[in-house]
C-alpha positions as CSV (number, residue, x, y, z in Angstrom):
1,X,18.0,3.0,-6.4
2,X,15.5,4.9,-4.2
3,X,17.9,7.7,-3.4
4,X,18.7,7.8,-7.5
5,X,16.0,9.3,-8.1
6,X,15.1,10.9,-5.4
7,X,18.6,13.1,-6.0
8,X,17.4,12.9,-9.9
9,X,14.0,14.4,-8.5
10,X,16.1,16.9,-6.7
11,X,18.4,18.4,-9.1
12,X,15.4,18.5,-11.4
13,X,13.4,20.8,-9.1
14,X,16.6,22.9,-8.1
15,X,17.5,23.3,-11.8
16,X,14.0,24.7,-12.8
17,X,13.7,26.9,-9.6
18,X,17.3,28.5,-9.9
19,X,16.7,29.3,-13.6
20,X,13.7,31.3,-12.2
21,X,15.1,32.6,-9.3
22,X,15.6,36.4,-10.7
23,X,12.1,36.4,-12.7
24,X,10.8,35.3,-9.6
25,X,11.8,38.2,-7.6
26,X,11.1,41.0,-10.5
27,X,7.6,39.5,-10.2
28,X,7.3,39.6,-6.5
29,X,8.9,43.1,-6.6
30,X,6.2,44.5,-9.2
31,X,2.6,42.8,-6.6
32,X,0.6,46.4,-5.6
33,X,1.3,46.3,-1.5
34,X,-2.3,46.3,-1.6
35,X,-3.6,43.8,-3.5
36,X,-5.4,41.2,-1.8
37,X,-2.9,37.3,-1.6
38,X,-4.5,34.5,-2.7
39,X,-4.3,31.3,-0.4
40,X,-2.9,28.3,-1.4
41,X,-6.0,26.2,-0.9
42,X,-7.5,28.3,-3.5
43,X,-4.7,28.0,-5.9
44,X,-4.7,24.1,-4.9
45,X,-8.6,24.0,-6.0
46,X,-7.9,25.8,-9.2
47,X,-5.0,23.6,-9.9
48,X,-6.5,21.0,-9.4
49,X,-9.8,21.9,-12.0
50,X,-7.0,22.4,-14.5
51,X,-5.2,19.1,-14.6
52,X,-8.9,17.8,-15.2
53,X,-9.4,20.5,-17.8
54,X,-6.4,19.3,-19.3
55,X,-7.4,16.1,-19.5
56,X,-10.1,16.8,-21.1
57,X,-8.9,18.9,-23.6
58,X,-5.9,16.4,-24.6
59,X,-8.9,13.7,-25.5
60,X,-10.9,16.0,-27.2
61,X,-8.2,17.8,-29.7
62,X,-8.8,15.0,-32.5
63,X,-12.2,16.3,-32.8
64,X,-10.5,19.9,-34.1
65,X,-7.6,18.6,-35.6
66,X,-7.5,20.0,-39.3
67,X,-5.3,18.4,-42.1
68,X,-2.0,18.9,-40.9
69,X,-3.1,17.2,-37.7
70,X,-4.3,14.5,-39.5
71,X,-1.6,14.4,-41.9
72,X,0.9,14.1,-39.3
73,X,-1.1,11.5,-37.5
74,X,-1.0,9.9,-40.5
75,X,2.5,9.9,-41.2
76,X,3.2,8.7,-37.4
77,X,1.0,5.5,-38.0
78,X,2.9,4.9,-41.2
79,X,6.1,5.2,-39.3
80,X,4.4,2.5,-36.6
81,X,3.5,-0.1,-39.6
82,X,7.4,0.2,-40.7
83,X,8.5,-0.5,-37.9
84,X,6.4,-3.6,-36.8
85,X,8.4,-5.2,-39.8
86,X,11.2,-5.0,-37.6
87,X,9.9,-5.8,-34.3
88,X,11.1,-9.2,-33.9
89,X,14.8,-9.3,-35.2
90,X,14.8,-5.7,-32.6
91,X,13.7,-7.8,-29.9
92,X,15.8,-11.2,-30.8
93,X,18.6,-8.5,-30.6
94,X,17.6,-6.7,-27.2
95,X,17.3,-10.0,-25.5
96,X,20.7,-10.7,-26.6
97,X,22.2,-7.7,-24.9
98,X,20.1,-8.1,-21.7
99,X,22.7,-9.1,-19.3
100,X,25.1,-6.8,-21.0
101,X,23.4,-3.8,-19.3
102,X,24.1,-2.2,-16.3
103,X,22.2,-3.0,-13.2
104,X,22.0,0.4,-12.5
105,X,20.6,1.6,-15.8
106,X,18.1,-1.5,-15.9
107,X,16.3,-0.7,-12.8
108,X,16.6,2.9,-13.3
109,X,14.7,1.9,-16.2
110,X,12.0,-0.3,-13.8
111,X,11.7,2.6,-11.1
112,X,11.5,5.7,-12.9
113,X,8.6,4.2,-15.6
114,X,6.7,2.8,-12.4
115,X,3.5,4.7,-12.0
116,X,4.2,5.5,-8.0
117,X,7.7,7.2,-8.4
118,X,5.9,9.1,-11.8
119,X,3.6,10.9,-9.3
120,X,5.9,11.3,-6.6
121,X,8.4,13.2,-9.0
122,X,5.4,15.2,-10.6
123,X,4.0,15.7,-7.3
124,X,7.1,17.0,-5.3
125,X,7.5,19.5,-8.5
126,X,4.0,20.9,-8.2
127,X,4.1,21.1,-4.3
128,X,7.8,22.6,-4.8
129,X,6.3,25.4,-6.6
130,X,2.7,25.5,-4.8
131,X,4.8,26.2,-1.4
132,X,7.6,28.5,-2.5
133,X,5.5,30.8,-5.0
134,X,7.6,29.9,-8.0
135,X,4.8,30.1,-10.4
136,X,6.7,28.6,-13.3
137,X,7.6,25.1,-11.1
138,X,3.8,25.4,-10.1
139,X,2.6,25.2,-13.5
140,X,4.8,22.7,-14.4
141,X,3.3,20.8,-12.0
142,X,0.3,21.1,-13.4
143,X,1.3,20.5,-17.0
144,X,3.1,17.3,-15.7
145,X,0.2,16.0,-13.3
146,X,-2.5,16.3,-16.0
147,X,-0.2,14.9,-19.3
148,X,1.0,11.8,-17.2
149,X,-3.0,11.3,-15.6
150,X,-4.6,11.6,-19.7
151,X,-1.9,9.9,-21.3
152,X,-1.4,7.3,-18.9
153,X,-5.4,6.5,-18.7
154,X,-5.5,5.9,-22.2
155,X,-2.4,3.4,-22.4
156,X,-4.4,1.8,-19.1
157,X,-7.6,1.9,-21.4
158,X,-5.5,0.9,-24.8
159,X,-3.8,-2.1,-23.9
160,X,-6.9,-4.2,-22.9
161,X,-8.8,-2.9,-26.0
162,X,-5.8,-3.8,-28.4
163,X,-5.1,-7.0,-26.7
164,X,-1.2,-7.2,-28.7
165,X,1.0,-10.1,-27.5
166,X,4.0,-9.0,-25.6
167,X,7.8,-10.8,-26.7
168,X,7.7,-13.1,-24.1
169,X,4.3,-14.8,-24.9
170,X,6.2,-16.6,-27.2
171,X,3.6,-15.2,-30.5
172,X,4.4,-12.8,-33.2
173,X,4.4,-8.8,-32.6
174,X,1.4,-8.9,-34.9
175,X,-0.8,-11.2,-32.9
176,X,-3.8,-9.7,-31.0
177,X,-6.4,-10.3,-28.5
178,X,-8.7,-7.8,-27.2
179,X,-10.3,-7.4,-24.5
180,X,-7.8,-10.3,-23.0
181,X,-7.3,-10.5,-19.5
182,X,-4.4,-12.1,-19.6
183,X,-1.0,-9.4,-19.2
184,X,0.7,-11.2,-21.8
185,X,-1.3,-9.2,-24.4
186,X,-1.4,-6.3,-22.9
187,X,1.9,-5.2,-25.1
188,X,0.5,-1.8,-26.7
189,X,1.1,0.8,-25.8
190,X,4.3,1.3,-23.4
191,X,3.1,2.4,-19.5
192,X,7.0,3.2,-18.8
193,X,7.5,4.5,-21.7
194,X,4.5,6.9,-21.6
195,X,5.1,7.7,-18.7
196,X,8.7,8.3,-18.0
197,X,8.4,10.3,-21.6
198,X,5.9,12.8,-20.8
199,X,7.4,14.0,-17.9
200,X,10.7,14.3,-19.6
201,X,9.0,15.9,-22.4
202,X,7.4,18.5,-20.3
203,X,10.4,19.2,-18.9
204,X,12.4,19.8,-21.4
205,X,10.1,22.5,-23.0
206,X,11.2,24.5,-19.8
207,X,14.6,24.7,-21.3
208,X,16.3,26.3,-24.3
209,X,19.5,24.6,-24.4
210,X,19.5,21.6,-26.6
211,X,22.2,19.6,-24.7
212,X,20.2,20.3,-21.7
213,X,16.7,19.2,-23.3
214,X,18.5,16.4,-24.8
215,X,20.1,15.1,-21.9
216,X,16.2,15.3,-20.1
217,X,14.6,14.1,-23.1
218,X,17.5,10.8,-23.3
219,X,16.7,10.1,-19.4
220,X,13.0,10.0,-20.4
221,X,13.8,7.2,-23.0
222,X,15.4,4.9,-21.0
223,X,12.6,3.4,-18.9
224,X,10.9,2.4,-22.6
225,X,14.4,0.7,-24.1
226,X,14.5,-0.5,-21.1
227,X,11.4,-2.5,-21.2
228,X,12.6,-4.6,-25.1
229,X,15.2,-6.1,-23.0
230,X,13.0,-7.2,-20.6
231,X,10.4,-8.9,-23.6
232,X,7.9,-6.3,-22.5
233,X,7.4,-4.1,-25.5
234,X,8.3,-4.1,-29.1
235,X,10.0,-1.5,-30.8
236,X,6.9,-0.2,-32.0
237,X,4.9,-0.3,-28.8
238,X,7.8,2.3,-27.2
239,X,7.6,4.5,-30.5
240,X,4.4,5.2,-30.9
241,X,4.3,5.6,-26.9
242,X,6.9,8.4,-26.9
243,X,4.6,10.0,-29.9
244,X,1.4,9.7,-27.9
245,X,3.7,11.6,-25.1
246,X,4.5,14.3,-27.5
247,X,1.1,14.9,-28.7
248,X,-0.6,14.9,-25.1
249,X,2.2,17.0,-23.5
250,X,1.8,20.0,-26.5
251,X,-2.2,19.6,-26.4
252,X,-2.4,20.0,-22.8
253,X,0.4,23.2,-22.3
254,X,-1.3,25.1,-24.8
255,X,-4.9,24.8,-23.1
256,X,-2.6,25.6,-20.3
257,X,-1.6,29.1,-21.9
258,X,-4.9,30.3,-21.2
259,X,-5.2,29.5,-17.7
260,X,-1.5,31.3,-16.0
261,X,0.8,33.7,-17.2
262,X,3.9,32.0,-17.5
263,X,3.9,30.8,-21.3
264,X,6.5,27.7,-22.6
265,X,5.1,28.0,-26.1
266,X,6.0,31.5,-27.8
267,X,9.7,31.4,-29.1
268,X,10.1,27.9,-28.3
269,X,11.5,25.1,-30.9
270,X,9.6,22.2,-31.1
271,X,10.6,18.6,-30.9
272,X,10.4,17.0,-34.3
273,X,10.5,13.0,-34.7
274,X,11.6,11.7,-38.4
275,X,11.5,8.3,-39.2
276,X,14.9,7.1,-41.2
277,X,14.6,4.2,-42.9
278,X,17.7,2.8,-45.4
279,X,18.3,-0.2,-46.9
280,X,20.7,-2.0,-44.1
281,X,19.4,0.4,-41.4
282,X,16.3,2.1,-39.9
283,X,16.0,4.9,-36.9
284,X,14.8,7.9,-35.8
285,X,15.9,11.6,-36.0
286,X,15.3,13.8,-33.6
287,X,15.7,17.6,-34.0
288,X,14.9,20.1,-30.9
């Protein structure tokens, strides 16, 4: 499994580099012979200040947000509430299918959400592009350090304050205990799914194809479906994760637009997230 996605971490960074291959040497081609290099140490430093300044900037957005912002924050709690209603016949369902999934796809699912192979992938794409000058893979790097560090302290933070009861603890998906030591209410929100999401969120804005950001965005999903099998999560717990992704990964690249000149935002379509909900059936639409 370790050589999965190390070769998954390998076609990633190879992708990403070869699609900037020819800007890369138009840019190197156009540097004054006489302009002084900067070192890497100093690029590390500075780096470094902006995954913090990220981080920062993704906790403090709500404090600007205007009404769409809230509006939309709005609708994505709504969206939550519906779907709590279906958290337990999700999750009788899941268990069901448990030992009907692959082994391969089930601890793809463990690894890849695990917090250690999250910053070896993010860290292997920043030092990828730190080392070989590609300025695009180096801010990427940046972008994916900082959204996994703020959006994965807050889940840290959030699941002790909310306290929700995970499947397996045997109460209902709207049973709480904060501030509960115990793991088994430590449900909300998703780590794997936070985590294994925002990278492949920020990702997939470095690509225009939409099989291609699909494909990226579907291997990003996995490690959270994969954790309702396991009676780790509710439905819920993984959607509102994935949101929580979204919102962190967008908040953080645009502060990022004003610290290097490789831009992801301008001419870019966004990822848009609609709940469906029918009479007999409920899901999500994704457009991109």
């Amino acid at each position: 499994m370790k050589y999965f996605l190390f070769i998954l971490m390998m076609i990633s960074i190879s992708v990403m580099a070869q699609e900037q291959s020819r800007l890369d040497t138009i840019s190197q081609d156009s540097i004054p012979k006489n302009q002084p290099r900067i070192t890497k140490g100093k690029k590390f430093l500075y780096d470094m200040g902006n995954v913090f300044g990220g981080m920062g900037h993704a906790y403090t957005r709500p404090l600007h947000w205007e009404n769409k912002q809230w509006k939309q924050a709005a609708g994505v709690l709504a969206g939550t509430a519906l779907l709590v209603l279906v958290d337990k016949p999700v999750n009788d369902f899941m268990s069901d299918i448990k030992e009907d999934v692959p082994d391969v796809v089930r601890d793809y699912g463990w690894y890849y959400g695990s917090p250690q192979n999250n910053y070896m992938l993010t860290g292997a794409v920043y030092l990828t592009g730190l080392f070989t000058n590609n300025e695009k893979l180096r801010r990427t790097g940046v972008l994916l350090i900082s959204s996994a560090s703020a959006a994965g302290l807050l889940q840290q933070t959030s699941k002790y304050a909310f306290g929700r009861a995970r499947p397996r603890s045997g109460d209902s998906p709207t049973t709480f205990k904060p501030f509960e030591a115990n793991k088994n209410y430590h449900s909300f929100p998703s780590g794997h799914m936070i985590l294994a999401f925002t990278n492949s969120y920020a990702i997939s804005k470095q690509f225009k194809n939409p099989w291609v950001k699909g494909g990226i965005l579907l291997l990003g999903s996995v490690p959270g479906i994969s954790r309702l099998w396991e009676g780790a999560h509710w439905l819920s717990d993984v959607a509102l994760s994935a949101a929580i992704s979204i919102a962190t990964v967008e908040a953080i690249d645009k502060y990022l637009d004003s610290k290097y000149e490789e831009k992801y935002n301008d001419d870019r379509k966004k990822v848009s997230w609609n709940l469906m909900v029918k009479s007999n059936q409920i899901g999500v639409l994704i457009t991109f």
